[in-house]
C-alpha positions as CSV (number, residue, x, y, z in Angstrom):
1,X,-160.8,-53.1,91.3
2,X,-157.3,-53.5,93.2
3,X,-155.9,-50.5,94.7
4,X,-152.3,-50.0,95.1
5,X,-152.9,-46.5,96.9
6,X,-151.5,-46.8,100.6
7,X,-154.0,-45.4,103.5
8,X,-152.9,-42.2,104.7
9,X,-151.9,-44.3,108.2
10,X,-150.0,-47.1,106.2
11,X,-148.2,-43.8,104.8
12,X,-147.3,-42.4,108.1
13,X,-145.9,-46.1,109.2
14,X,-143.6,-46.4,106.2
15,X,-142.5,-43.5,106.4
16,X,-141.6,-43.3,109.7
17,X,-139.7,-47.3,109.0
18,X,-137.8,-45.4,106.3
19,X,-136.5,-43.0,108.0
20,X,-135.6,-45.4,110.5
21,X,-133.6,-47.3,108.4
22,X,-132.0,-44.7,106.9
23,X,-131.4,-43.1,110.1
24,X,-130.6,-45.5,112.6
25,X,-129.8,-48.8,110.9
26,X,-127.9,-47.9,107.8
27,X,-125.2,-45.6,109.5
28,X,-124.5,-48.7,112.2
29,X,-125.0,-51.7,109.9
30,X,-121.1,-51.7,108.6
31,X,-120.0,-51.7,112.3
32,X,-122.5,-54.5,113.6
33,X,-121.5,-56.9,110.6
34,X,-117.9,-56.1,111.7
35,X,-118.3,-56.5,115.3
36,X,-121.1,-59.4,115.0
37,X,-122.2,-57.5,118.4
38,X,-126.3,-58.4,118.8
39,X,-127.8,-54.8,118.1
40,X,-129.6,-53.9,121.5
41,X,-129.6,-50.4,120.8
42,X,-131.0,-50.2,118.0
43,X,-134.1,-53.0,119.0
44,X,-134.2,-50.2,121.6
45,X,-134.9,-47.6,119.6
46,X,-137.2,-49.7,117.2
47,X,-139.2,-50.5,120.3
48,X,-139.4,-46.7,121.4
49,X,-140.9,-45.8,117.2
50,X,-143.1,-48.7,117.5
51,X,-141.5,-50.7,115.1
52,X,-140.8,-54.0,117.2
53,X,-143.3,-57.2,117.3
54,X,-145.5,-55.5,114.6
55,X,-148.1,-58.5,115.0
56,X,-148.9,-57.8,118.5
57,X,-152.8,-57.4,118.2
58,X,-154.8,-54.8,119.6
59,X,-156.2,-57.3,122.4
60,X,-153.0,-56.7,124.1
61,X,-152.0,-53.2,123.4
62,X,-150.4,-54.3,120.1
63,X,-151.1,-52.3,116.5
64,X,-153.4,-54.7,115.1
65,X,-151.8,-54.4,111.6
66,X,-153.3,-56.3,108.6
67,X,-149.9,-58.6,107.5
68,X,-150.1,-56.4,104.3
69,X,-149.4,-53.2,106.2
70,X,-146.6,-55.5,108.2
71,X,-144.7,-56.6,105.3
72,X,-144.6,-52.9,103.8
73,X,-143.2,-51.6,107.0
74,X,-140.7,-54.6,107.1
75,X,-139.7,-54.1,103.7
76,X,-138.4,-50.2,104.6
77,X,-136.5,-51.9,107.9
78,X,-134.8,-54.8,105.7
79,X,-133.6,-51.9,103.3
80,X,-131.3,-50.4,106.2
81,X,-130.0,-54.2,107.1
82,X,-131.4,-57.5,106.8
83,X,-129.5,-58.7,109.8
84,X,-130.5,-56.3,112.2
85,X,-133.6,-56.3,110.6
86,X,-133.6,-60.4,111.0
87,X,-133.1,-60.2,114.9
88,X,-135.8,-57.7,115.0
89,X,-138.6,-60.3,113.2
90,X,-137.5,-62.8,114.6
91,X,-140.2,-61.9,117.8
92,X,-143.5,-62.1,115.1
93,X,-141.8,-65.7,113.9
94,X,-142.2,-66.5,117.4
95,X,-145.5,-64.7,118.2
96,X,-147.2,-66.5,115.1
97,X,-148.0,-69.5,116.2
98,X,-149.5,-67.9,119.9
99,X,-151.4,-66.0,118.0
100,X,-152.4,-68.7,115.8
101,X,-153.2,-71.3,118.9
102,X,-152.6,-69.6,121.8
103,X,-155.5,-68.9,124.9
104,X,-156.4,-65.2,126.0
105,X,-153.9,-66.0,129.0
106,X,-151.2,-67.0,127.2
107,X,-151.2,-64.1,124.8
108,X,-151.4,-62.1,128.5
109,X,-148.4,-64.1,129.4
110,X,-146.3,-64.0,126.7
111,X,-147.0,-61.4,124.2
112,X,-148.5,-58.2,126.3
113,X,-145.4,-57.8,128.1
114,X,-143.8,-57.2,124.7
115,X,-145.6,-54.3,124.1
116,X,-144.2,-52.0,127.1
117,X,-140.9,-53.7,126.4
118,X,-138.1,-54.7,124.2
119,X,-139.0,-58.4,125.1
120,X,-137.4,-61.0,122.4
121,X,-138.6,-64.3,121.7
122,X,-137.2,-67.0,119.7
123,X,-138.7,-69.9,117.0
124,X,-137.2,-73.3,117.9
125,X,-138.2,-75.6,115.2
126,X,-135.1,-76.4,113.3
127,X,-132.9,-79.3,114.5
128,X,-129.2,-81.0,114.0
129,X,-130.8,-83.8,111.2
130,X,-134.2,-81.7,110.8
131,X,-134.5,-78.3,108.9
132,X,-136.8,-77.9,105.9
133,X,-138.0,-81.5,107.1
134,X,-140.2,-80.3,109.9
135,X,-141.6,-83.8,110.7
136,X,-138.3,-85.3,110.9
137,X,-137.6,-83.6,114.2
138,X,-136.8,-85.6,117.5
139,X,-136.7,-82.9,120.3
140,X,-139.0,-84.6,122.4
141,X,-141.8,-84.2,125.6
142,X,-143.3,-86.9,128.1
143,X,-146.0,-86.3,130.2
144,X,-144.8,-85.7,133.8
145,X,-148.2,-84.5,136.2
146,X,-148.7,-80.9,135.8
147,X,-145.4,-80.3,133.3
148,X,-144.1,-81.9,130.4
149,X,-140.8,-82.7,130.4
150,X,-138.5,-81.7,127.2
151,X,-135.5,-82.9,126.1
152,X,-133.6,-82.6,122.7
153,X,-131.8,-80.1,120.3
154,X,-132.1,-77.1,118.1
155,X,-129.9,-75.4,115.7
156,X,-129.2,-71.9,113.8
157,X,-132.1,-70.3,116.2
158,X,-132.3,-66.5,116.0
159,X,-132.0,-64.7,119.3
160,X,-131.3,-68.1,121.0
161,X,-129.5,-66.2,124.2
162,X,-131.6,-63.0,123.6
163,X,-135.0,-64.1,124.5
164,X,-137.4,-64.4,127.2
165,X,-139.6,-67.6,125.5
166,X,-139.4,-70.0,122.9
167,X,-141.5,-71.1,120.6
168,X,-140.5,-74.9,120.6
169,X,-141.9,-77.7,118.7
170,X,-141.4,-81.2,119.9
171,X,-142.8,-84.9,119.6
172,X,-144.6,-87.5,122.2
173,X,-143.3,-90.1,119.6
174,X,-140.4,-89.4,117.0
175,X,-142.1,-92.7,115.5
176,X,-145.6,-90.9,114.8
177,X,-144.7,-88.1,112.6
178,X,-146.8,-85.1,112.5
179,X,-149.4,-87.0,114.3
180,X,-147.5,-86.8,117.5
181,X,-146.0,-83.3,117.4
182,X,-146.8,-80.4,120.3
183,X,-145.9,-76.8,120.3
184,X,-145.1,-75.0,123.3
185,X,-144.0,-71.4,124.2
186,X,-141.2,-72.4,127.2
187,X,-140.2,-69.7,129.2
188,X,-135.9,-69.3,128.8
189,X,-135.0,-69.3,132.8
190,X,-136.5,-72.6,133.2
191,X,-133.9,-75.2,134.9
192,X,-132.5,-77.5,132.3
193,X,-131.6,-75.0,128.9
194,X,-128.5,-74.7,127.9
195,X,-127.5,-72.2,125.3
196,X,-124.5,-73.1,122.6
197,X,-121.9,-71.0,121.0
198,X,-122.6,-67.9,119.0
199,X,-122.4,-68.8,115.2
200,X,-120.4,-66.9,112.8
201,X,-122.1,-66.8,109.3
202,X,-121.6,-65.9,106.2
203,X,-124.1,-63.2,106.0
204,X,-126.1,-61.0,108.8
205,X,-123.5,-61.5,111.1
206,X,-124.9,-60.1,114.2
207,X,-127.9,-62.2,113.8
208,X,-127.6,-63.6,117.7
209,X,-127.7,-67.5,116.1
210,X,-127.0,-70.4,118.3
211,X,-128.1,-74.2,119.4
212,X,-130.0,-74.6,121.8
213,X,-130.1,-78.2,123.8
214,X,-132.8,-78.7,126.5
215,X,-132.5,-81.6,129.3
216,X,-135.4,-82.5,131.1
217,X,-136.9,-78.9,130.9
218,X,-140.0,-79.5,133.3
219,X,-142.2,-77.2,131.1
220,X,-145.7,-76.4,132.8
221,X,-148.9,-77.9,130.8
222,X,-150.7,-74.0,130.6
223,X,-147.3,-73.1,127.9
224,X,-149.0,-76.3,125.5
225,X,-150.6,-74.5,122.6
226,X,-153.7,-76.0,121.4
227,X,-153.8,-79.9,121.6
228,X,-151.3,-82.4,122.1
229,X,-150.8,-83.4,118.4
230,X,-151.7,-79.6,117.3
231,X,-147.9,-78.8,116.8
232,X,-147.6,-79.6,113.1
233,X,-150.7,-77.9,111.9
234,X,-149.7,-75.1,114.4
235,X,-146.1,-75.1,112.4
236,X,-147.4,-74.8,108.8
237,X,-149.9,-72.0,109.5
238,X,-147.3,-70.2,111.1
239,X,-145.2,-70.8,107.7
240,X,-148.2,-68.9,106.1
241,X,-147.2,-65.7,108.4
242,X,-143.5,-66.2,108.2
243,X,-142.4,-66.6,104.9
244,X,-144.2,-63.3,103.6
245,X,-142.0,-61.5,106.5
246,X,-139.0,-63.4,105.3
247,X,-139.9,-62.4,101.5
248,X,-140.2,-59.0,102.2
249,X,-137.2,-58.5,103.6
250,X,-135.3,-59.8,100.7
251,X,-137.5,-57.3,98.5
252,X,-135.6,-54.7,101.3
253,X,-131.9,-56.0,100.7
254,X,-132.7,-55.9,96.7
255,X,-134.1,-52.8,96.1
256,X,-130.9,-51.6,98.8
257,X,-128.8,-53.5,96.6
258,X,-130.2,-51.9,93.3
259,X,-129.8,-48.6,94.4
260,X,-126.6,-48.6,95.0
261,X,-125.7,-49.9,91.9
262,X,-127.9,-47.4,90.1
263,X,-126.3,-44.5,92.0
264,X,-122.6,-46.0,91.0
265,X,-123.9,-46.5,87.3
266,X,-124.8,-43.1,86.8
267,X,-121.3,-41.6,88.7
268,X,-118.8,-43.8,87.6
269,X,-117.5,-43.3,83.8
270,X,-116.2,-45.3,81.2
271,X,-115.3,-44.4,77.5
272,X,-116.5,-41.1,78.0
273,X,-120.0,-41.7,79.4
274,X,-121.8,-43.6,82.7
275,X,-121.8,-46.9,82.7
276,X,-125.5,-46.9,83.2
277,X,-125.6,-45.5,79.6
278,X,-123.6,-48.0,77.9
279,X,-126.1,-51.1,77.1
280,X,-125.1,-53.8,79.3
281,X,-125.3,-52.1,82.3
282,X,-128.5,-50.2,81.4
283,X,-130.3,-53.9,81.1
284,X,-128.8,-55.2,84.6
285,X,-130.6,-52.7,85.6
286,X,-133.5,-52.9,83.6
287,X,-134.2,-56.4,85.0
288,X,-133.3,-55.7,88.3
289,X,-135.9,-53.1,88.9
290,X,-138.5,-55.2,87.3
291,X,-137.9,-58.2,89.1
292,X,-137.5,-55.7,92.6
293,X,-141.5,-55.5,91.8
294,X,-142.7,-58.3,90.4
295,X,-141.3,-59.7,93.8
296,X,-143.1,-56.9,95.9
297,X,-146.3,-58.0,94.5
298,X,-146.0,-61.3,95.9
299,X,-145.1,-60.8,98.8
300,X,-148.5,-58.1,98.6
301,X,-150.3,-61.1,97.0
302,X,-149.6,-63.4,99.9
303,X,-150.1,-61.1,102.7
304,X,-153.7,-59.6,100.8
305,X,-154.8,-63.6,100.7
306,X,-154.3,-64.0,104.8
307,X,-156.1,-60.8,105.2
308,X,-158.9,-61.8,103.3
309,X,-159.0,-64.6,105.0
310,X,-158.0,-67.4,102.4
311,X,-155.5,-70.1,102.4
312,X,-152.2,-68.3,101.3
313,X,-150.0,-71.2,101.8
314,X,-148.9,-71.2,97.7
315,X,-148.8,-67.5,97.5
316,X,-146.2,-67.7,100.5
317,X,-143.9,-70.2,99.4
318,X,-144.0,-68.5,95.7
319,X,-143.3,-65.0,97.3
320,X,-140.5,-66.7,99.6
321,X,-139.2,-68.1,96.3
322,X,-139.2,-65.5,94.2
323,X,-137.5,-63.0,96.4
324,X,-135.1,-65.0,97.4
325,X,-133.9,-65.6,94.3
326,X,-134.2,-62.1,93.5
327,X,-132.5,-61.0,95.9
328,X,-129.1,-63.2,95.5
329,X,-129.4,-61.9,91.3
330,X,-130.0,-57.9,91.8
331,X,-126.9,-58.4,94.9
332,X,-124.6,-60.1,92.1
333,X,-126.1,-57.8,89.9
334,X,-124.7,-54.8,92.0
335,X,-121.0,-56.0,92.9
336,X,-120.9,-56.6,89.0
337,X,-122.0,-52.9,88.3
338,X,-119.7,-51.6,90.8
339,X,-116.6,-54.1,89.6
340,X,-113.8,-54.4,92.0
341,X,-114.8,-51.8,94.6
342,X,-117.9,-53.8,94.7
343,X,-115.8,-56.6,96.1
344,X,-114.4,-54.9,98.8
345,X,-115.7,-54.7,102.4
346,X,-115.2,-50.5,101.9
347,X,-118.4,-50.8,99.6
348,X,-122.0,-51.5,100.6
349,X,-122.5,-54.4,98.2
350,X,-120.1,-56.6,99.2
351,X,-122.1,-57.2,102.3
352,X,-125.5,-57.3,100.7
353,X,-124.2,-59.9,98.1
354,X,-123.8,-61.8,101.8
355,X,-126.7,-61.5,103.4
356,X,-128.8,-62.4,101.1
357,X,-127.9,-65.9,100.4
358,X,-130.1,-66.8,103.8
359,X,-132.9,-65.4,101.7
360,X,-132.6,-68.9,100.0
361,X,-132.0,-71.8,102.8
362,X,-134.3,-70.2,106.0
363,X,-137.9,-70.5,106.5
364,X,-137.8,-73.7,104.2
365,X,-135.0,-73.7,101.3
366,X,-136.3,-72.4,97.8
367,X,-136.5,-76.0,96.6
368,X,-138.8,-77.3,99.4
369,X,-141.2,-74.0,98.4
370,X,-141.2,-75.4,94.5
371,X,-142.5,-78.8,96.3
372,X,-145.0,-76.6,98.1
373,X,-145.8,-74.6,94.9
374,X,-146.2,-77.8,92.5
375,X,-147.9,-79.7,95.2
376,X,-150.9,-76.6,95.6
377,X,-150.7,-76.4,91.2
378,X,-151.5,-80.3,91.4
379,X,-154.4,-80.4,93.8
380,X,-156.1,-77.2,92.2
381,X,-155.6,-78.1,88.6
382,X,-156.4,-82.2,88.7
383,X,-156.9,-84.0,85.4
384,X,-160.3,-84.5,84.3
């Protein structure tokens, strides 16, 4: 029988996230979308509550938490601000695929010291010419003795002048595909790294987001995860981690989004009554609340699967999908309840009708997740 109830624990954890977000996140958000300033106080404080790099596992000192418990915590943290909210996952991106390949000395390297510190990390997959085409990419590595050297470009990378290490996928061959690809966690003061220009976004505008270009980085053999050739199967498992995250924060910005817009329905009058008691505006809101949980359950769905130790790689892209879909219609949704206020930069919606276009293009573009989807539909339902 499934079980919705959450463990007295998982409880404690989300409850301590909201108040988190309601506390520290929500009163600053307005100000660090203004300023674009990178949000190191709050990570500070996240990192003091124990909500920073919430797939640290216990072999280090980390929490342990089941993804499940991780994307309900991440959902209460998105709620106060996806973009602050965005520099803060950005560190289990990164710490997915060193989990997923990395040695017991690399995870002592690399991921303990995030648990007695704000340490970010980075995921440098995307490039110039290769986004949602992952196998496209032509950041490359040659064997040089004891290092490999790297050389090539990446773009839109979250905490790109933040971190301490990089995830980084590169080729031996750009002519090999997948076959040839390598991932590597590369250490940010090596020789050779050169960080671009902060870019200025539409949405979650202090999101620290930059190119990165690398030159010869002499990158010593013990940061190769896995095998030479592992990259690419190291990249899509780490999909199956990500996207969940990046779901449930758009679940967060939504169901942010929606209330708001439920609040102003029921204060602001028209004719003589709310507006959330004339028709229209009582099914915008109707439909945004159901589609706020259909898209929860995904994401649930999809984190349930991993922890049970099956495939979730459909489950994933669908939850990715959905909520990011959702979250672009309940944000519309919400500057359309709240009518011209809800165009101004004086009202919370605005903002969240912003950030949460990204919800759609990042961690794979919804269109590459119906490939996904239709791909998985076709291999499990063949015709007979």
């Amino acid at each position: 029988m499934v079980d919705f109830e959450l463990s007295e624990d998982l409880r404690s954890m989300r409850d301590l996230a909201r108040t988190f977000a309601r506390q520290e996140i929500m009163p600053v958000a307005a100000h660090y979308d203004q300023t674009m300033d990178y949000p190191t106080e709050v990570i500070k404080k996240a990192h003091a509550a124990g909500l920073l790099s919430l797939s640290l596992p216990a072999s280090v000192g980390g929490l342990g938490l089941p993804l499940v418990d991780q994307m309900i915590i991440s959902e209460e943290l998105a709620y106060g601000c996806t973009a602050i909210q965005t520099a803060m996952a950005a560190n289990d991106l990164a710490l997915g695929p060193l989990l997923i390949a990395g040695t017991e000395e690399q995870l002592e390297r690399f991921a303990k010291p995030m648990v007695n510190s704000p340490i970010m990390a980075a995921y440098c997959v995307t490039e110039p010419g290769a986004g949602s085409d992952v196998a496209s990419l032509r950041t490359t590595v040659k064997r040089d003795g004891d290092f490999y050297l790297l050389s090539g470009e990446k773009m839109w990378i979250t905490n790109a002048s933040k971190a301490s290490w990089y995830y980084v996928l590169a080729t031996l061959d750009p002519k090999a595909g997948h076959k040839a690809m390598c991932a590597f966690v590369v250490p940010t003061d090596l020789p050779g790294i050169q960080v671009g220009k902060k870019e200025i976004n539409m949405g979650q505008r202090c999101s620290d987001t930059r190119a990165i270009k690398f030159t010869n980085v002499k990158v010593p053999k013990n940061c190769l995860l896995g095998q030479e050739g592992d990259g690419f199967k190291i990249a899509m498992k780490a999909f199956d981690l990500s996207r969940p995250c990046t779901a449930t924060s758009a679940v967060g910005l939504a169901q942010c989004a929606f209330d708001h817009a439920m609040r102003y329905a029921q204060e602001r009058v028209t004719f003589g009554k709310p507006i959330a008691a004339h028709q229209a505006v009582a099914f915008m809101l109707a439909d945004m609340a159901q589609e706020i949980e259909a898209a929860r359950l995904l994401v649930w769905k999809a984190a349930a699967e991993h922890d049970a130790g099956r495939r979730n790689t459909k489950f994933a892209s669908m939850a990715k999908c959905f909520a990011g879909d959702v979250a672009n219609r309940v944000a519309t949704n919400a500057v359309q309840i709240f009518g011209g206020y809800g165009y101004n930069t004086e009202y919370p919606v605005e903002k969240l009708m912003r950030d949460a276009k990204i919800f759609q293009i990042y961690e794979g573009t919804n269109q590459i997740q119906r490939l996904i989807i239709s791909k998985q539909l076709l291999e499990e339902n063949p015709l007979r």
